[in-house]
N, C-alpha and C positions, 0 to 999 in steps of 0.2 A: 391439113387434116391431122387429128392426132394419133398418134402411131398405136394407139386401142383398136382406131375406130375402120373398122372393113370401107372396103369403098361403098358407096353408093344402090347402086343396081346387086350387088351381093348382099345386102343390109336388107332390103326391099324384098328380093326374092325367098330370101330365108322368113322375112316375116308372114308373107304369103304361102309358103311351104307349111309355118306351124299353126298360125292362127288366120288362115284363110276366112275362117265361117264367122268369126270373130267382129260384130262391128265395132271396133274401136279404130278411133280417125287416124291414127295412124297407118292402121291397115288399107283403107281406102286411100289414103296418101300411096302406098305401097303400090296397087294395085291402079292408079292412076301413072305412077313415074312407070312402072313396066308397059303399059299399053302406051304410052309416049316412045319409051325405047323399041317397041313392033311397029313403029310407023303410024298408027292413030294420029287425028288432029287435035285439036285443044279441046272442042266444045264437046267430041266425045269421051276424051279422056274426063272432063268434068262430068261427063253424066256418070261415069264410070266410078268415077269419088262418089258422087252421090248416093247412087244405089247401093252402093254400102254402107254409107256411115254418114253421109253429110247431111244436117241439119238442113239445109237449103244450097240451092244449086249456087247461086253467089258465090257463097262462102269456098265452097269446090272449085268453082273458076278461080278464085283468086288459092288457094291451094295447089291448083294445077301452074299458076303464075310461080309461087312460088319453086315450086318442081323443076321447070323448065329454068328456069332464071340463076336458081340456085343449088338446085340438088335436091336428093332424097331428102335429108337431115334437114331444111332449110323449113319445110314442113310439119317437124315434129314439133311440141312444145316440149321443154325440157322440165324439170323435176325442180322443182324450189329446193328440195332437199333428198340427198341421196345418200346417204348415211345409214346401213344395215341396221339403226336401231328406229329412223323415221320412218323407212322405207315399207308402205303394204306387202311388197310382195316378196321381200324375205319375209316377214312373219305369218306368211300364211303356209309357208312350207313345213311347220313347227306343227301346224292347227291340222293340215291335212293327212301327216302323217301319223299324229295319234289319232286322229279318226278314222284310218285305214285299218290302222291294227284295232282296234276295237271292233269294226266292222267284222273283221275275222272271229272275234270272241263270238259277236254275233249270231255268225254263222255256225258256229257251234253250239250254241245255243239251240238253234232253232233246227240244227240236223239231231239233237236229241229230244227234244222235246215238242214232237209234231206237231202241236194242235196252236204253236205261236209261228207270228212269222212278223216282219218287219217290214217298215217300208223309210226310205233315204229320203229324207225333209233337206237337203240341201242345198238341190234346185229349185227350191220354190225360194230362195231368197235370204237375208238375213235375219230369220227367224230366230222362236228360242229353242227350237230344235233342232239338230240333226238327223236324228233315228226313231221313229216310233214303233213300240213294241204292242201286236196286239192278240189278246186271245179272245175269239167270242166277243163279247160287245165291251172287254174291258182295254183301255189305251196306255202305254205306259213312255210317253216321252221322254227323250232323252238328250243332255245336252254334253258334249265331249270335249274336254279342257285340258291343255298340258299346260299345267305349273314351272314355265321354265326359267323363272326369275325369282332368285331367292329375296327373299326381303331382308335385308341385313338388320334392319332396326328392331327385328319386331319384337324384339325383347323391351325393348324400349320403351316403343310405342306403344303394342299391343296386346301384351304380357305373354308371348309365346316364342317360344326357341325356333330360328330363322327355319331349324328346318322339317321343323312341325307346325307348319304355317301355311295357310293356302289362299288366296282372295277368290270373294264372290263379287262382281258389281251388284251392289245391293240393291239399285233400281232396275234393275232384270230382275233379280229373284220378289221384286215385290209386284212387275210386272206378269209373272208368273203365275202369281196365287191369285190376280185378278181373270187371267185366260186361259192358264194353262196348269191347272192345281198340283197337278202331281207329276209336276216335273221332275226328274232326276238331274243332276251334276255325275259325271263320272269323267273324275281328277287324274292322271297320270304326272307325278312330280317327277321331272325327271330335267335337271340342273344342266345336263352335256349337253342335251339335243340341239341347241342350236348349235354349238362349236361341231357336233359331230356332223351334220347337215351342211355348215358351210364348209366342212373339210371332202366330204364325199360328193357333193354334187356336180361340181365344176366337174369329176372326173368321171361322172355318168352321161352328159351332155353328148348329144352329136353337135355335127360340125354346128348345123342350122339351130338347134336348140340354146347352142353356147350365146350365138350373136345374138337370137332374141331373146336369150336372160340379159346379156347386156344391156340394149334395148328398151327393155322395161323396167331394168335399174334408172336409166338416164331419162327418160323419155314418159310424162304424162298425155294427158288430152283428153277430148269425150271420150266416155265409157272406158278408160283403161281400168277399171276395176274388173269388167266383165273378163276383157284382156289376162288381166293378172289369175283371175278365179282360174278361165281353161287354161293357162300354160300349167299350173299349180297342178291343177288336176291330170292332165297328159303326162307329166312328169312323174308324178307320182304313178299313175298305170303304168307308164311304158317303162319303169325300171324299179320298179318295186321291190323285184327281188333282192338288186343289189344293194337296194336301201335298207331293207330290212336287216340284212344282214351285218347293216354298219352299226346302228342303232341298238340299246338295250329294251331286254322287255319289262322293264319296269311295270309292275303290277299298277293296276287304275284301283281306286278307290273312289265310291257311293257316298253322296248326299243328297238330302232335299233341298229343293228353292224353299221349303217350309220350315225346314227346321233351320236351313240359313239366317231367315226371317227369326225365326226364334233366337237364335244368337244376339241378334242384331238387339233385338226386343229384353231382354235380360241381361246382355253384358253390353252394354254400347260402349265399354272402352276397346273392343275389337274393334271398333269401325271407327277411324280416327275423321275428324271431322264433325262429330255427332258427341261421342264420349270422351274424347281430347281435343284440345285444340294443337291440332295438328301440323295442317296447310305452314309450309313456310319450314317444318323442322325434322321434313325429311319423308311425308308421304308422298306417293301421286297423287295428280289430281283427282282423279275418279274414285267417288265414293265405295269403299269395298268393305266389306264384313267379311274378319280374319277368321278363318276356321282353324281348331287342331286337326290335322291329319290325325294322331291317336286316340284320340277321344268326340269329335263329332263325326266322324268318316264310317264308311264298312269296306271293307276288303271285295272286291269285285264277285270272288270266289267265293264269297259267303251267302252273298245275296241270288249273285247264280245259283249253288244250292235251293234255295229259298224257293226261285219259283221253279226249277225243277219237281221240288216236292210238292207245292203249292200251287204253281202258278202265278200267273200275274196280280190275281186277285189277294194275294197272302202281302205281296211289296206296298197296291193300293192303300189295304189296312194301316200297316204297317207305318206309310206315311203319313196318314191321317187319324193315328191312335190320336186319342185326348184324352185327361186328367181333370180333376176338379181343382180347383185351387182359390185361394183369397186374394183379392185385389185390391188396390186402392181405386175408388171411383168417388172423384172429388167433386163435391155440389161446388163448392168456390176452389 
């Protein structure tokens, strides 16, 4: 066993302790090795797998096979790649905690300004929203991004100083203006958040939280996204405060999916792939249109403002002002 790794029946119970409700097959792995260690016999311990997570009782028998034969671990599948910068469920810790703290703007938001109130698009899936703001019949969706990787090229590349530099995926934001028109981005660039997050968490962890961050570093299978979302989420609730406290408040900054598009549409040397050829000389692969933080953004607090005075109806405008202008529309 390697000397990381808890034994068995303690790995199992801690997984059961955090993500009990959780079908991801590990956890039914879990909750099959413990009803083995109370004295159950096989065929219920496989039903036992089943009911939680197993695709088909088979499969569960031969999981409880493995259980019994070889241990708790013997049932996990393990990670093709574990490495903090492959790994989902570090980088959702980055995504949750700027969503938190925005949450909170939110709510200040919405304790001054009665007549709006919000509702959390995050359980409904990977949508292009988190947050919808609504007053009256008007909707103001919102999507929340922390900027934690500076782009070192983009001088280069994309003609802007690394650290007035933001990426949008440009096939979300052009996803956007076909379903969801007036979508908002709200950017927090903030460069530490990962270092400061991987320095603080480990020492917020209980005992049982520690092993199944472990866990879920090593360890895939069905549904471990689901897995990964609630530990993310638990974590963040149940120690918030100590996080917050680690962490900067880096001011967020406003964009449109529409004016991104507009970027994209008028400068295509932002979005390398498109306006450069790129690929091979130092972009990702994901198609992005580079924004300036000082000149295509607004300061959060501006725009708050805005619909303070206005309302939600003043930001709608606002996003979908239009202009006259000459185009080229070519018969050949």
């Amino acid at each position: 066993m390697p000397e990381d790794r808890v034994p068995d029946l303690r790995a199992a119970q801690a997984l059961v302790n955090i993500l009990g409700g959780v079908p991801w097959e590990a956890v039914g792995a879990a909750k099959g090795y413990l009803a083995l260690d109370g004295g159950v016999d096989d065929e219920e311990a496989s039903r036992i797998v089943y009911r939680h997570s197993g695709p088909t009782l088979a499969r569960s028998r031969w999981l409880v096979t493995q259980l019994k034969t070889g241990g708790f671990y013997t049932a996990l599948i393990a990670r093709e790649r574990t490495g903090s910068a492959e790994n989902p469920v570090t980088k959702l810790f980055p995504a949750r905690v700027t969503e938190q703290r925005f949450m909170e703007l939110l709510d200040e938001l919405c304790a001054i300004r009665l007549s709006i109130t919000y509702v959390d698009d995050r359980d409904a899936g990977a949508g292009l929203s988190d947050f919808t703001l609504r007053e009256s019949d008007t909707t103001l969706p919102i999507n929340v991004k922390n900027a934690g990787t500076r782009f070192e090229r983009a001088a280069e590349l994309v003609g802007l100083d690394p650290d007035d530099c933001i990426p949008i995926p440009a096939y979300k934001a052009h996803h956007a203006l076909e379903s969801m028109t007036n979508l908002l981005y709200v950017v927090a660039v903030d460069y530490d958040l990962i270092a400061v997050l991987s320095r603080i968490l480990p020492t917020v962890f209980t005992t049982d939280e520690a092993v199944v961050w472990t866990l879920l570093n090593s360890y895939a299978g069905a549904r471990v996204r689901r897995a990964e979302d609630a530990f993310v989420n638990s974590i963040v609730q149940a120690h918030w405060d100590e996080i917050k406290r680690a962490i900067s408040a880096t001011p967020f900054r406003v964009v449109s999916a529409r004016k991104a598009i507009r970027v994209l549409q008028t400068m295509p040397k932002r979005t390398p792939g498109i306006g450069l050829r790129a690929w091979g000389t130092g972009a990702a692969a994901e198609v992005n249109v580079h924004l300036s933080v000082r000149d295509d953004t607004r300061p959060w607090d501006e725009v708050k403002a805005r619909i303070l005075k206005g309302g939600l109806d003043d930001i709608v405008r606002a996003i979908n002002r239009r202009r006259q202008e000459m185009v080229y529309d070519p018969e050949i």
